[in-house]
C-alpha angles and dihedrals in degrees: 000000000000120000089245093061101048092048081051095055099040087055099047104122093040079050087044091048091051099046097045108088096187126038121172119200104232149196111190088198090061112089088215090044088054094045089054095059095039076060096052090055096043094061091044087259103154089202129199106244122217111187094201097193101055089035110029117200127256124249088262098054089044081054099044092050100052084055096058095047091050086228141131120240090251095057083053102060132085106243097203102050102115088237087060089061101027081055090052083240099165085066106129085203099066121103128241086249100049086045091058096042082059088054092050093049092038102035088169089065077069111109105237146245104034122172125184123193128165099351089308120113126208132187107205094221086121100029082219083077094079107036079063096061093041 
C-alpha cells in the first residue's frame, strides 16, 4: 500500500472530523436526545455521533462548545443529577475551570442533546433549538 494510503487510513477519524459539518453529542438512553437524531434523519442529515458517555469530550471541545453556546458551565449542567450535589456544584466560589473539569469527570452532569453545524451550537431542549440552527 502507498504511503499516502496508509497515512489516509490512519487518519480517518481526524479526515472524518474535518469533513462532518454537524455532530450532535448523544445519549441514546435520553428521550430528547433520541428525538434529535430521529430529526437529523429526518432532514437527510448524515450526523457525527458522539456518544458522550462512552467517549466523553476533552477539555477543548467542552470549551469550544460552551462558546458556541454562548453559556456558562454551569448553564450547562443538569442540576438534579446526584454528581452535581455529591461534588457541592452549586458552590458560587468554584472556578470555570474547576466547573468544566466537573463536566469532563461527570459527563452526565452535560445538558443534552447538543448539535453543532456549521459554528452554531444548539441544545435540543426545545427540540426547536436545534431545527434553528439547521
Amino acid at each position: 500500500m502507498p504511503c499516502i494510503a496508509k497515512l489516509a487510513l490512519r487518519n480517518l477519524p481526524l479526515i472524518k472530523n474535518i469533513m462532518s459539518e454537524t455532530t450532535i453529542y448523544h445519549n441514546p438512553r435520553c428521550s430528547k436526545s433520541r428525538a434529535a437524531m430521529e430529526l437529523l434523519t429526518e432532514k437527510g442529515i448524515d450526523a457525527d455521533v458522539v456518544k458522550y458517555l462512552d467517549t466523553p469530550l476533552d477539555k477543548a471541545v467542552l470549551e469550544n462548545i460552551l462558546e458556541l453556546l454562548d453559556m456558562e458551565p454551569r448553564e450547562l449542567m443538569r442540576k438534579g443529577e446526584q454528581e452535581y450535589s455529591d461534588n457541592n456544584l452549586a458552590d458560587d466560589s468554584l472556578s470555570r475551570d474547576q466547573l468544566i473539569d466537573a463536566m469532563l469527570k461527570f459527563p452526565r452532569l452535560i445538558e443534552r442533546p447538543i448539535v453543532v453545524k456549521d459554528g452554531k451550537a444548539a441544545i435540543g431542549r426545545p427540540i426547536q433549538n436545534i431545527i434553528d440552527i439547521l
